[in-house]
N, C-alpha and C positions, 0 to 999 in steps of 0.2 A: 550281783552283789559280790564283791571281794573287801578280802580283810588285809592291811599291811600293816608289821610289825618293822621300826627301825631302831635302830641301834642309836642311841645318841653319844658321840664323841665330844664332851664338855670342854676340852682345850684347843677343840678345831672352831674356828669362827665363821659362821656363812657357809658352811659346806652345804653341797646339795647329795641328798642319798632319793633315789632310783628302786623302784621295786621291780617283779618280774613283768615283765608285758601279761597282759589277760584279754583274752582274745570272747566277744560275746557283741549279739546281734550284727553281725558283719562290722564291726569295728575292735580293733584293737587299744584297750588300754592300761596307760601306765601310771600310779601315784610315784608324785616327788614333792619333795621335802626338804627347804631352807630354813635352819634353824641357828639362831643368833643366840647365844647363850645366856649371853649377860657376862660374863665370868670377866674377874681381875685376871688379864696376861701382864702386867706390869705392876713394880710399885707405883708407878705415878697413874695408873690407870683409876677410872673410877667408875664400879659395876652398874649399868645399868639394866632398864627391864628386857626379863628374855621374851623374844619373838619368835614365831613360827609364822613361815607360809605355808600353804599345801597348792601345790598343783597336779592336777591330771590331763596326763599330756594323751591326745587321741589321732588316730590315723585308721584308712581305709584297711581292713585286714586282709585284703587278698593285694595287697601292695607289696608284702614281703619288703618292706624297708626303703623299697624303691619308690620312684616321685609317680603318683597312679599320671595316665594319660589325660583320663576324665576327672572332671571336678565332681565333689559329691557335698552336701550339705545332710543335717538333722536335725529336730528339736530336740531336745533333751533335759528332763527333767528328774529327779532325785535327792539326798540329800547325801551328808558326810557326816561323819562324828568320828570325834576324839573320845576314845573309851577311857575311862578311869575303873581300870580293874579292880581295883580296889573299894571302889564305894561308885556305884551306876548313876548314882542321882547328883553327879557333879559331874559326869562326861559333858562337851561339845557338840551340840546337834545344830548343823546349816543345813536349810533346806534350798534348793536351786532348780532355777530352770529358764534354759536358753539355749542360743543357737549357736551348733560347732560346724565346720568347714574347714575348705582344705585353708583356706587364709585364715582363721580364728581357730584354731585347734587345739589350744589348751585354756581350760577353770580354772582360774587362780581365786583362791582363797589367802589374800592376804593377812597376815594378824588373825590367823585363828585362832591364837594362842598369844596371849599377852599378862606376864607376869611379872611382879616383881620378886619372885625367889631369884635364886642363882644358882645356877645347875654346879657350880664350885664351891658351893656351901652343902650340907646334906639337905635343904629344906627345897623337896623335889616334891613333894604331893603336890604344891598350886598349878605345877608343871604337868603333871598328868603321866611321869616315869613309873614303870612300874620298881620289881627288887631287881632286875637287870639291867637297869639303865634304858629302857626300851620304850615307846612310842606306838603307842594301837591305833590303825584308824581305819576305817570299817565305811565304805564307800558303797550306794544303792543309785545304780542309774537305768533309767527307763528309756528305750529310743523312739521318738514316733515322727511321725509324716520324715522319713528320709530318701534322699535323692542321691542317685547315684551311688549305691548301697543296697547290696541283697542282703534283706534281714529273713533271717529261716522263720519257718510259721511257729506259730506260740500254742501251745495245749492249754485249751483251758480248763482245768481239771475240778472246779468248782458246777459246771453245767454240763449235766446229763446229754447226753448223743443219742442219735437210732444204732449207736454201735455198742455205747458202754453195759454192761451186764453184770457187773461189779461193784462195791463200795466199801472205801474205807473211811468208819467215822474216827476222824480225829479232831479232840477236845468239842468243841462247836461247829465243826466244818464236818461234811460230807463230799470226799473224794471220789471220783468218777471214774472207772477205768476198764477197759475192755479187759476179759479172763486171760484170753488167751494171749494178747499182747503182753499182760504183765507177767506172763507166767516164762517167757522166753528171754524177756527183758531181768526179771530179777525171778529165779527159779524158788528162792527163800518164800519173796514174799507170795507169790502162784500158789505155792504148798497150802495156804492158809484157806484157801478156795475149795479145796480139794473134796469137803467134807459136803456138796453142795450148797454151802453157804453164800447168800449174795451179797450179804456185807460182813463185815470184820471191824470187831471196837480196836484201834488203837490205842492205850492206854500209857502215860508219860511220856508222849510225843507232840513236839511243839508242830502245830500244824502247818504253818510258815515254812517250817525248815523240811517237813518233811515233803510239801509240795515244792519247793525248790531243790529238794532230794530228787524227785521224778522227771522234774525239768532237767536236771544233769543227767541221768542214766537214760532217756528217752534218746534214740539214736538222732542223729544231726540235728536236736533242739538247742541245748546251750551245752558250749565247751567246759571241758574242766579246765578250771586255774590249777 
């Protein structure tokens, strides 16, 4: 899951803006963003509706930018949304799921975004701007059956092991997690063990994010963006 924030420049037509590469399950990727304003550059012009596309462009991550030797394929499923910071229950939610390669390499999401505001008038809410001119879009992608691609193993931190000895309940879910592992891994949250406790209540932690928490700081599972 990564989150990109753009800047939108309403007197540039057609630009495409790039986010940082994000490197996760042996692939590398990148969100981009063509965005058509709508906006009058001329007196005889006449405004039409503003467009967005989004694409996420994908490559093998141990490629280093270079063309890999071997082909690799994956399926990939996920979804994308445009946030509307401002009021949730008017965001953009596409859900997706298909096959990327080294030939097919980028999702395009054409007209995610189809509006008749004009980013050159102030009326930017149908747009989904926030007070800074800016563009949220929060990308969740799954890799499975891939070829030609070392994808790292995955914790599954919802089902108990002959190792785990530990638990943290957060909200509805019950986390799984060996003492001593966690305690090396993050020495804060180990402290809370201390007491011989075998679980520990969590309280105003989204459980979601806090096991996508564990999957970041667990060594060689997923990279930080």
């Amino acid at each position: 899951r990564f989150r990109v924030r753009f800047y939108v420049e309403p007197w540039r037509s057609d630009s495409l803006w790039s986010s940082k590469t994000v490197a996760c399950s042996g692939i590398e990727w990148q969100m981009q963003a063509m965005i058509d304003p709508g906006c009058v550059l001329s007196d005889k012009a006449q405004p039409h509706t503003t467009t967005l596309d989004l694409y996420v462009q994908s490559s093998r991550s141990d490629c280093n930018g270079q063309c890999c030797s071997s082909s690799w394929k994956a399926n990939v499923e996920g979804s994308l949304t445009i946030v509307n910071l401002k009021d949730n229950s008017r965001n953009i939610y596409r859900e997706f799921s298909t096959e990327i390669s080294e030939e097919k390499s980028r999702l395009e999401f054409k007209n995610a975004v189809e509006c008749s505001c004009n980013y050159c008038t102030g009326e930017r809410d149908c747009c989904l701007l926030d007070d800074s001119n800016c563009l949220t879009v929060e990308v969740r992608i799954q890799v499975k059956n891939a070829i030609g691609i070392e994808i790292p193993p995955a914790i599954d931190f919802l089902t108990p092991n002959d190792r785990t000895d530990a638990m943290f309940i957060v909200g509805e879910k019950t986390v799984h997690v060996i003492r001593e592992e966690i305690s090396k891994i993050a020495p804060a949250l180990g402290q809370l063990f201390e007491a011989g406790n075998k679980y520990v209540v969590l309280e105003d932690v989204n459980n979601e994010n806090f096991i996508d928490f564990l999957s970041v700081i667990y060594p060689s599972r997923a990279p930080i963006s």
